[in-house]
N, C-alpha and C positions, 0 to 999 in steps of 0.2 A: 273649183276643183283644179288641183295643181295637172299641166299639162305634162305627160312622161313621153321622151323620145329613146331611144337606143342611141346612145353616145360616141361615136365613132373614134374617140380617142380614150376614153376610156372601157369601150366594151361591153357597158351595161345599160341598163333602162335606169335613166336617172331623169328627175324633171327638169323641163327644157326651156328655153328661155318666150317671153311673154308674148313678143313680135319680134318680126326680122330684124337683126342687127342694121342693115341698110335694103335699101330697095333694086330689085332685080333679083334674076336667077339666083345669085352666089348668095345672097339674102335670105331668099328662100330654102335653098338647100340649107344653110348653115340651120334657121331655125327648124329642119326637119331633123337635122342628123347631128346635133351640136348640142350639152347640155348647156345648163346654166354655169356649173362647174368652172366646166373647162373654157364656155364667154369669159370667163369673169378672167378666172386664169392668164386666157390670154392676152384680154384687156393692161392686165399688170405687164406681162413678157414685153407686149407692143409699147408701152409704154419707157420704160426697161431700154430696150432697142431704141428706141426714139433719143431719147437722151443721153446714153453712154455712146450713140454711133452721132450725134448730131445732125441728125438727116433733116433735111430739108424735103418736106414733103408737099412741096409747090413743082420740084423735081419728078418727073415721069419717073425715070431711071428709082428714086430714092421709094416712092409708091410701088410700083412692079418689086421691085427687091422685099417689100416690106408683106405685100401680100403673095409670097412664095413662101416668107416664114411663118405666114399665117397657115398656110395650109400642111407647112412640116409639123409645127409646133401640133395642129388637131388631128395629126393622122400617124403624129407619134416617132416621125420620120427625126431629120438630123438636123434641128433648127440651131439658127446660132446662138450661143450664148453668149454672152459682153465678157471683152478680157477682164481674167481676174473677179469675176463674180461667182461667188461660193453659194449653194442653197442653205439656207438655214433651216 
């Protein structure tokens, strides 16, 4: 049976993802309050960010930056977007 969370970026009971994304608190929170959806979603954005900004994420600085956009991007706030990247 598919597990359903309340999705805190999108606002609904949607099904959630399987196990924690990573281990710890913020792991845990994300699989209570984060669906499948919007993981995935934001697995592509992260990604996305990754590549168009060339971050080096051996870098503190480059990690810290990266998971503040993790938390704009699922809470709907004002994550960045890559210059010049249009949604399809």
């Amino acid at each position: 049976m598919e597990r359903i969370v309340f999705c805190k970026k999108y606002k609904e009971e949607l099904p959630g993802l399987d196990n924690p994304p990573y281990p710890g608190p913020k792991g845990q929170e994300i699989f209570l309050s984060v669906s499948r959806r919007a993981w995935e979603e934001w697995l592509n954005h992260q990604t996305m960010l990754i590549n168009e900004g060339k971050l080096n994420l051996q870098e503190k600085k480059s990690r810290a930056w990266l998971n503040g956009q993790m938390e704009l991007f699922l809470t709907n706030g004002d994550y960045s977007i890559p210059k010049g990247f249009k949604d399809v």
